[in-house]
N, C-alpha and C positions, 0 to 999 in steps of 0.2 A: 370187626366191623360187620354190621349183617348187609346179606347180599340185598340189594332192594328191591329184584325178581321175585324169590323167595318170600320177602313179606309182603308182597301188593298180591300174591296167590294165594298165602297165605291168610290175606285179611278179606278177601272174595270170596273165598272157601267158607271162613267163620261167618261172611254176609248171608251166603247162601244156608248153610246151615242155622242161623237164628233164625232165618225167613223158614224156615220147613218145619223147625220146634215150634212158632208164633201159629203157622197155619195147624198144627197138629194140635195143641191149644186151643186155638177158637173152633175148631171141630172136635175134642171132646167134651168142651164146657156146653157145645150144642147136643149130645148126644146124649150128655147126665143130664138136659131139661128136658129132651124129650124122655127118656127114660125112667122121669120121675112124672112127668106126666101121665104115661102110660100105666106106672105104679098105681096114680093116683084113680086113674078109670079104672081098673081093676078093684078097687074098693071102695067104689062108686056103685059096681054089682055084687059085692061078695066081701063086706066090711073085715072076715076075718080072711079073707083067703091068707095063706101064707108063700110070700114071696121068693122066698129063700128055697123053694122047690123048684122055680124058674132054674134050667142049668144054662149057661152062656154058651151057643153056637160058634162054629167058627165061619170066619168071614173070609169067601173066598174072592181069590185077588182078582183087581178087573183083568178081562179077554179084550186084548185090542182086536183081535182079527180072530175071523171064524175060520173052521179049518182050511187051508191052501190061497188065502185070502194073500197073506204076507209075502208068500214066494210069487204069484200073481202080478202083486203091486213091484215089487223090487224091481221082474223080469219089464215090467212095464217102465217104469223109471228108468233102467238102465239102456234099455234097447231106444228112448229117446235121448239120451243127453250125449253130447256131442264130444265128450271127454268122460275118461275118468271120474267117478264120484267117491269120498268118502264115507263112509258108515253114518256121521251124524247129519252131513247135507240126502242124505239117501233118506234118513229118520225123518227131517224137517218135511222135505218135499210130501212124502209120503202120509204125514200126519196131518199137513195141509191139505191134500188130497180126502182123507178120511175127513177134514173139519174139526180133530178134536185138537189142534195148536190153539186154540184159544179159549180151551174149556180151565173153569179154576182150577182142579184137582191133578192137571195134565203136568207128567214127571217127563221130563223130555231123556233128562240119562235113562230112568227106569224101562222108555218105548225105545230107544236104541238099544239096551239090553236085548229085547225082542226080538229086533229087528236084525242085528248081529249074527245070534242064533239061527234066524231064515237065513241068513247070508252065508252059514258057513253050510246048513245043509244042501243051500246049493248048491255050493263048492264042492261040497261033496258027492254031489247027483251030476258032474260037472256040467252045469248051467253056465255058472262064472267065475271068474277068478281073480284073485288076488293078485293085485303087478307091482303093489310098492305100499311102500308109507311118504305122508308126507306131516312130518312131524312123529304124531302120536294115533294117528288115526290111519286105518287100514282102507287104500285106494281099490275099487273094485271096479270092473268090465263087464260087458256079457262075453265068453269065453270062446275066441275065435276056430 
């Protein structure tokens, strides 16, 4: 008998991942038009240029936060909330604060990745601390 936890996460998960192939899709089908566009003005000036010496750069990933930006915001967040906060309510707030929660391209796991990372070098600069889990997610303080 399958568990029925198991497949309603399951079938969230497969939502969520169609939804992120679908956007990755209409953002490359947008990017081979522009890119043949671009071809096309290129021999516009230069009928034979040859394209194929074009070599593909690499594309570097976005910077949510400029240096010391992240441990800044966290120290800030955490010194107002009145409890305990977890990692992805610390992300949310945080990313509302910055204004990118409502941008298209905005990965919310990918900015709690981020954000995580600032949390634990704080942890480690003892800023703050970790006091528990509740569930799956790591509760954090500013460190008494």
């Amino acid at each position: 008998m399958a568990e029925t936890h198991v497949i309603s996460a399951l079938t969230k998960k497969r939502g969520e991942v169609l939804g992120e192939i679908k956007h990755y899709e209409k953002l490359l089908k947008k990017s081979k038009l522009n890119l043949q566009s671009i071809d096309h003005t290129i021999h516009i000036f230069d009928e034979n240029y040859d394209l194929r010496t074009i070599r593909a750069k690499r594309v570097s990933s976005v910077r949510y936060f400029k240096t010391g930006e992240a441990k800044t915001m966290i120290l800030d967040v955490l010194r107002t909330a009145t409890e305990p906060m977890n990692t992805t309510n610390i992300s949310k707030k945080i990313a509302f604060e910055k204004g990118i929660d409502s941008e298209e391209d905005f990965n919310l796991e990918r900015f709690s990745k981020v954000v995580l990372a600032s949390l634990t070098r704080c942890e480690t600069s003892g800023l703050i601390e970790r006091i528990g889990k509740n569930g799956l997610s790591i509760l954090w303080q500013i460190k008494s």
